[in-house]
N, C-alpha and C positions, 0 to 999 in steps of 0.2 A: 744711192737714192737718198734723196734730202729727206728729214724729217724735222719735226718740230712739235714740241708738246703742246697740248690744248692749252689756250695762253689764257687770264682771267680774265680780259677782257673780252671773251666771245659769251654770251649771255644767252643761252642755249637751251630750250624746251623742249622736253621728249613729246614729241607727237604723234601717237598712236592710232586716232581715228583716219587722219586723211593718208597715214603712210600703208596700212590695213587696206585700204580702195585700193593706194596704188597697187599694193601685192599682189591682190585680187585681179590687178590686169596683167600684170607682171606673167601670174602664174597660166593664162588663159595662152599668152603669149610662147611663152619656154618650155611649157608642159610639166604636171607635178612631180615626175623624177628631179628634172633640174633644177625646179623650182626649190623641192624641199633640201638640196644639196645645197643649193648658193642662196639660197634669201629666210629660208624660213629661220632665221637666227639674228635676222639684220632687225635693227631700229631706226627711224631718223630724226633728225634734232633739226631745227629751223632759229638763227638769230634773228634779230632785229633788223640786219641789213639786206634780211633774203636770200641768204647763203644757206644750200639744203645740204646735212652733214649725212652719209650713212655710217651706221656702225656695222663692225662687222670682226668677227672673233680676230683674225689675225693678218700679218701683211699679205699674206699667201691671197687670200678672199677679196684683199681692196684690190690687192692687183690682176685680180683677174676678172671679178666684174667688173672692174674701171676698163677694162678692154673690151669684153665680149658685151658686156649687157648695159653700157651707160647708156646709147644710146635710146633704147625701151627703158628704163628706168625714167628720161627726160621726157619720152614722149607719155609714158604715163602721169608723170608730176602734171604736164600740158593736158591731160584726157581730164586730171581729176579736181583742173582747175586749183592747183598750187601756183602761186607766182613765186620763181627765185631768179636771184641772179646767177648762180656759180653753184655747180655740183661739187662737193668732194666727200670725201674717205678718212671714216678714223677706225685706227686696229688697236686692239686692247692686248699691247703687248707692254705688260708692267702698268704704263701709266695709258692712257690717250694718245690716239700717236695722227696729227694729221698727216697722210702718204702724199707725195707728188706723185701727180698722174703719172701711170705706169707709159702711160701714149708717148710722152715727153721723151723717154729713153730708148722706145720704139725706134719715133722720130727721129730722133738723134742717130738712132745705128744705123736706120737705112740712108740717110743723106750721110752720114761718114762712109759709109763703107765702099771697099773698092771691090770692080766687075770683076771675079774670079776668071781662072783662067780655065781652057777643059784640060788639062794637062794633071796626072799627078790625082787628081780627084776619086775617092773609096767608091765604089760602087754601093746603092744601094735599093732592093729588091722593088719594081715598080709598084709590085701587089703590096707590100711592107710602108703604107700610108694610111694619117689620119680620116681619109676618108673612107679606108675600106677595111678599120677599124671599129667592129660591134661594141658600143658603151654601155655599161649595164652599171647595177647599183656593185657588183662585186670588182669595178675595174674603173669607177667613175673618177675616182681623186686621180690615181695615177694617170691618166688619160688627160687629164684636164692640166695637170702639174705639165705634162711631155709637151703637151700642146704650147701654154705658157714661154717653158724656154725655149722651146725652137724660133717661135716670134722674137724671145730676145735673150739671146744667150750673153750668160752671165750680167744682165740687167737687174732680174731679179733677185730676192733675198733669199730663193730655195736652191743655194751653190754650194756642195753638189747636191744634186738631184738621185735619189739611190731606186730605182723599183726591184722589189722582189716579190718573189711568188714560186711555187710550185709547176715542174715541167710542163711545158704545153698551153698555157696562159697564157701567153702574148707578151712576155717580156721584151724580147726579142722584136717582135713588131713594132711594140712604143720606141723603142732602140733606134730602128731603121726610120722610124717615120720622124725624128726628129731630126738626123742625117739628111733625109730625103726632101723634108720641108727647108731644112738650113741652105741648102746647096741651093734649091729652087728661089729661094724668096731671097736669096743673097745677103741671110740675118748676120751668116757668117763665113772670113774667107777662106781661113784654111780648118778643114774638119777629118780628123781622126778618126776614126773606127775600127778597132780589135777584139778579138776574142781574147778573155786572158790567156790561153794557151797560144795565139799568136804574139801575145806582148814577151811571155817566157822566151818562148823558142827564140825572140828576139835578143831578149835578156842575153841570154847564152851564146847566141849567135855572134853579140859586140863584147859583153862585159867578158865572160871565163871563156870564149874558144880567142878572139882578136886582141884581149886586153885592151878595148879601148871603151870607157865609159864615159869618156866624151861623144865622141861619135854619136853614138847611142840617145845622151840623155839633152845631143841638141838636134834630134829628132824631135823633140817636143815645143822645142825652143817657141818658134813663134803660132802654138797650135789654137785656134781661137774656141776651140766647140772638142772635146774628149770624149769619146763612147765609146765604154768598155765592157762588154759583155760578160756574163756569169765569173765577177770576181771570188766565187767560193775558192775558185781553183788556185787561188792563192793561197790556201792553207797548207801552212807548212813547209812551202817554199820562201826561207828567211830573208833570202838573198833578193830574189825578185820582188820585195816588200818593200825592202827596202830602197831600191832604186824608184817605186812606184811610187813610193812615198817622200822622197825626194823631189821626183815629178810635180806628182799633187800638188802637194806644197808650192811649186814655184807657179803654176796656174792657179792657183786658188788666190796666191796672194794677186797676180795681176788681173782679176777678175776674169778670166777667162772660163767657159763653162764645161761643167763634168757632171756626165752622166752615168751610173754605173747600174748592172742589174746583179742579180745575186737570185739563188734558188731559194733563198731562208734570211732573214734579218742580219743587216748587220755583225748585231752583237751575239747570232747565233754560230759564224762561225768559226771553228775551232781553231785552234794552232793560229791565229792571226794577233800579229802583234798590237797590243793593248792601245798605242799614240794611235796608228790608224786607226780602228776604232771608235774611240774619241771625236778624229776628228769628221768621222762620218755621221757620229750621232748628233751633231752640229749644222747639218744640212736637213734639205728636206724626205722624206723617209717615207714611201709611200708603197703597201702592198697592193699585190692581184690574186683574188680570190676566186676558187672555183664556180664557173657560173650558173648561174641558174635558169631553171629549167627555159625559161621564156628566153633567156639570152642565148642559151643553146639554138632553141630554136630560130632565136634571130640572124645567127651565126651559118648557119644552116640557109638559111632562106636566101641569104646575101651572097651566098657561093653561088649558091646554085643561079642564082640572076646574074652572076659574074659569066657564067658558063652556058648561060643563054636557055635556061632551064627552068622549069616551071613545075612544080612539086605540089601536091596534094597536099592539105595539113596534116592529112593522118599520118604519110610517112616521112614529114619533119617530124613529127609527135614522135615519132616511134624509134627514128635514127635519135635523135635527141634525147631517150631516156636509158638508150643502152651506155654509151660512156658520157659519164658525167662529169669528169675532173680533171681533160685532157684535151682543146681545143685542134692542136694537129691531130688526134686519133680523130676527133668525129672528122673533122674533114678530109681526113683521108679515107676513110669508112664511106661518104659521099660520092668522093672521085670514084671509088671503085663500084658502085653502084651505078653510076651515070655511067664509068667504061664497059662496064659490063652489058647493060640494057643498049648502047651504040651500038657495041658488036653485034648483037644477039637480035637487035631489031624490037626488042620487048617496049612495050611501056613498062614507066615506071610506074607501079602499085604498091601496096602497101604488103602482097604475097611475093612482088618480085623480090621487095626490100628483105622480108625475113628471110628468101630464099640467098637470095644473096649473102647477105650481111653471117648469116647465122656461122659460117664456119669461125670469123672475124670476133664474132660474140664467144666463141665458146672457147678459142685458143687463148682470150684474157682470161677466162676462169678457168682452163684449164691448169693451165701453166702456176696459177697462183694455190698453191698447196698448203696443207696444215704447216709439213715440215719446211716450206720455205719461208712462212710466214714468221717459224723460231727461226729461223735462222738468221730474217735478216732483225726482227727485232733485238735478239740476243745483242747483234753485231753493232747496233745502234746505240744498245745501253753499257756499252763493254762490258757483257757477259758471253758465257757459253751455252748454247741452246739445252745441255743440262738440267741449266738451273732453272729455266723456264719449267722441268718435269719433274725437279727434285722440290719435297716438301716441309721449303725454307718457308718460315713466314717474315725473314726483314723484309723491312720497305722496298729497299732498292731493288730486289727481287719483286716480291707480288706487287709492284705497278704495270712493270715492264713484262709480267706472266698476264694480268689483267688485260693489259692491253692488247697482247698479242690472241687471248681467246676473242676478245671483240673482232680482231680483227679476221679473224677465223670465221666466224658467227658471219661477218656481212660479205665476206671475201669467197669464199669457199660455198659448194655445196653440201658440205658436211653435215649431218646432224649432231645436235648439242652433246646427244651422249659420246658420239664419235668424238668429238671435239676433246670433252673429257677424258677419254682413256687415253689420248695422245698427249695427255698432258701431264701423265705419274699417274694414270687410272683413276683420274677424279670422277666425282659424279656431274650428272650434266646438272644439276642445282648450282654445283660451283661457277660453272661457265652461266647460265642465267645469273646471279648474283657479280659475276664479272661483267659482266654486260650492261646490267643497270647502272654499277657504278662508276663504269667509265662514260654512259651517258649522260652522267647528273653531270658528272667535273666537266665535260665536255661543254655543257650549260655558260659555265660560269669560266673554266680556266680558258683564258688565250694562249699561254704554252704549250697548254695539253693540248689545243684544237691546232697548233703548228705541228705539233710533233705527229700527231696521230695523220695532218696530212701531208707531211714530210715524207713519213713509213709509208701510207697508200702511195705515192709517185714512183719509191723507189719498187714496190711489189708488181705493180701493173710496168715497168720498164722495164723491171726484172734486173734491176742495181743494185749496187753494195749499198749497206750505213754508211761509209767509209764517208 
C-alpha cells in the first residue's frame, strides 16, 4: 500500500466544530458501541482546496473506515452542509501518514483474481460466519480485524493477523469465517486451513517418516490466505517450528495472508523459538475476552432464533449468568435445554431451565476442588502442590499460594476457614487478605488478569498447566 507523508504544502486546520455535528450523525447512525470504537479518537482537517482529511490513531483504523463507514462519513459531511472535494485518511504512525484508499486494493484483488475451482477446497462450518457471529466490546477488534482480511487478504498492513483468547471464545469462529468469506467472495484462490496438530502430523508424515521436505514444504508453495489454528501447540516441538517458520517466512515475504490463533499471547508461549516470536509481535495482535453479561445474553438469543425458538428474557438472564467464560458451554447448556423440552413436550420456563440446566451447573462446580485447584496452579508456576501448604514466604511461592486461595474463594463451595486449613491450617483471615490482594493487582495487572484467566479455562475443562 502506497503512503506518503503529509507534504508542506497542504495547509491544513483542525476543525472541531463542524467535524463534532458530523459525529453526532455518525453516532445516531452506527450506534454508540461502534461509534466509540472507530470515531470517538478521529479529527478532521480541511485545506484550502476542499480536501476533508480524517485522523485516526493508526493504519489499521484508516483502513477500515475507509471501507466500512466512508460512505456515512460523506453523507454526513453533505447533512452538515461541509463542501469538499476528496475524502482521505491520515494515521499517526511516527509521522502523518496520508493511506491510499483501502477500496483501491480491494478493487484490485477482485478484478485480478481468478474463479476458483470446487476441487481440493477446506471445508468450512456454515454456522462458523461473520454473520452469525455476536460482537461485543470484549471481541470487537478482533472481529473487525478478521472481517478486514477476509475482504482483502494480505492487502492490508495487519500481516499476520494473530487472535488469541481463552477456550470457548470464538477463536476458532473468526478462523472459519474468514475461510468461509474468502472462498465465497473469491478475495482469495487458494486457502489453507489446519489445526496445528494437523500441520505436525503432517510434518512427520513428509519431513521424518518419507524424508522428503520438499514435498511438504511446496504444499504451501502457492497458498494465497493461511489459517492455522491454536498455534500453542507448537510448543516445544523444535522441528515443526522450524519448518513453519520457514513457511511463514516465504508467505509473508510474498504478501500472502496468515491468520493464526493461539489460547494465550504470542509472547506467552513457552518453549517457542525466540525469531518466530518476533516476527509475530510484528503483525497485528488482537485478543478475545470473556463476554459480558449482555453479550452472553445476545449470544444466547441468537441461537435460539437460529433454532427457531423463542426464549423469555428471564431464562436467557438466567442460562447466561451460570457460565460466564466459555461460549461453547453456554451453548451447549441451550441445546440441551431446547432437546430436552422437544422431547418432554414442556415449555421452556425459567423452572424448566433450572430443572434442567442444574445437574450441568453442579458437575462444573463439582468437579472443581480445593485440591485440584493446587494442583493445577502448582503445575502452572512449576511448583509442587506442597508448596502451595508449606509456610514459605518467597515471592514465587505466596503469589502463586494467593492466587490459588482466590481461586478457591470464587471456584469452589468451600468456606474461607475450610479454604485455610487446606492450605497448611492457615486462618481464613489469611485467605480473606489473599483475596483482596489478588483483586487490587487484578485492577491494574494485565498479566495477572491473563494468567488468572488462563488457570480458570484450564480448571472448568479440567486441563493440565502444561
Amino acid at each position: 500500500m502506497l503512503t506518503n507523508t503529509l507534504a508542506a504544502n497542504r495547509s491544513t486546520d483542525t476543525d472541531a466544530g463542524p467535524w463534532q455535528a458530523c459525529l453526532s450523525r455518525i453516532q445516531q447512525k452506527i450506534g454508540g458501541s461502534t461509534y466509540e470504537t472507530w470515531f470517538s479518537t478521529t479529527e478532521m482537517e480541511m485545506n484550502s482546496g476542499g480536501e476533508v482529511c480524517i485522523r485516526v490513531p493508526n493504519r489499521f483504523f484508516a483502513d477500515f473506515i475507509e471501507v466500512h463507514f466512508r460512505d456515512i462519513i460523506k453523507e454526513a459531511l453533505s447533512d452538515c452542509e461541509i463542501p469538499f472535494t476528496r475524502l482521505s485518511f491520515l494515521a499517526d504512525e511516527k509521522d502523518w501518514q496520508i493511506i491510499e484508499p483501502l477500496t483501491r486494493s480491494i478493487t484490485q484483488a477482485r478484478e485480478s483474481r481468478i474463479k476458483p475451482s470446487n476441487t481440493g477446497k477446506p471445508f468450512f462450518h456454515p454456522n462458523y460466519s461473520f454473520e452469525a457471529f455476536i460482537v461485543g466490546d470484549s471481541n470487537r477488534m478482533a472481529h473487525a480485524a478478521a472481517l478486514a482480511t477476509a475482504e482483502a487478504p494480505g492487502k492490508s498492513s495487519f500481516n499476520p493477523l494473530i487472535i488469541y483468547g481463552g477456550t470457548g471464545l470464538g477463536k476458532t469462529h473468526l478462523l472459519q469465517a474468514i475461510g468461509h468469506f474468502a472462498q465465497s467472495a473469491c478475495s482469495a484462490e487458494s486457502i489453507v486451513y489446519l489445526t496445528s496438530e494437523e500441520f505436525t502430523n503432517k510434518y512427520i508424515n513428509y519431513v521424518i517418516e518419507r524424508k522428503d521436505s520438499t514435498s511438504f514444504y511446496k504444499k504451501f508453495h502457492d497458498v494465497d490466505l493461511l489459517l492455522l489454528d491454536d498455534i500453542q501447540f507448537f510448543s516445544g516441538k523444535h522441528g515443526t517450528q522450524k519448518e513453519f517458520f520457514r513457511i511463514f517466512n516465504k508467505l509473508l515475504l510474498e504478501n500472502k495472508q496468515i491468520v493464526l490463533t493461539s489460547d494465550r499471547a504470542p509472547d506467552k508461549i513457552p518453549d517457542m523459538m525466540a525469531h518466530i516470536i518476533n516476527r509475530f509481535m510484528g503483525g497485528m495482535i488482537s485478543d478475545i475476552q470473556p463476554p459480558s453479561l449482555e453479550t452472553r445474553m445476545a449470544i444466547l438469543r441468537k441461537k435460539a432464533e437460529t433454532d427457531g425458538i423463542v426464549l423469555a428474557d428471564n431464562v436467557i438472564e438466567y442460562l447466561a449468568h451460570q457460565i460466564t467464560n466459555n461460549v461453547r458451554e453456554l451453548e451447549g447448556m441451550l441445546i440441551k435445554l431446547i432437546a430436552s423440552c422437544s422431547f418432554t413436550g414442556r415449555d421452556i420456563t425459567l423452572d424448566v431451565a433450572r430443572q434442567v440446566c442444574c445437574d450441568v451447573i453442579n458437575r462444573r462446580t463439582q468437579k472443581i476442588t480445593i485440591r485440584h485447584i493446587q494442583q493445577v496452579v502448582a503445575q502452572h508456576f512449576s511448583l509442587s502442590p506442597h508448596h502451595l501448604t508449606a509456610h514459605s514466604r518467597k515471592r514465587h511461592i505466596t503469589t502463586p499460594r494467593y492466587i490459588a486461595m482466590y481461586l478457591c474463594s470464587k471456584l469452589t463451595k468451600q468456606s474461607l476457614r475450610t479454604i485455610g486449613l487446606d492450605f497448611g491450617g492457615r486462618d481464613y483471615s489469611t485467605v480473606i487478605h489473599a483475596c483482596k490482594k489478588i483483586e487490587a493487582q487484578l485492577a491494574a495487572d494485565c498479566a495477572l488478569q491473563e494468567q488468572v484467566s488462563h488457570l480458570n479455562d484450564l480448571l472448568y475443562r479440567g486441563g493440565d498447566a502444561a
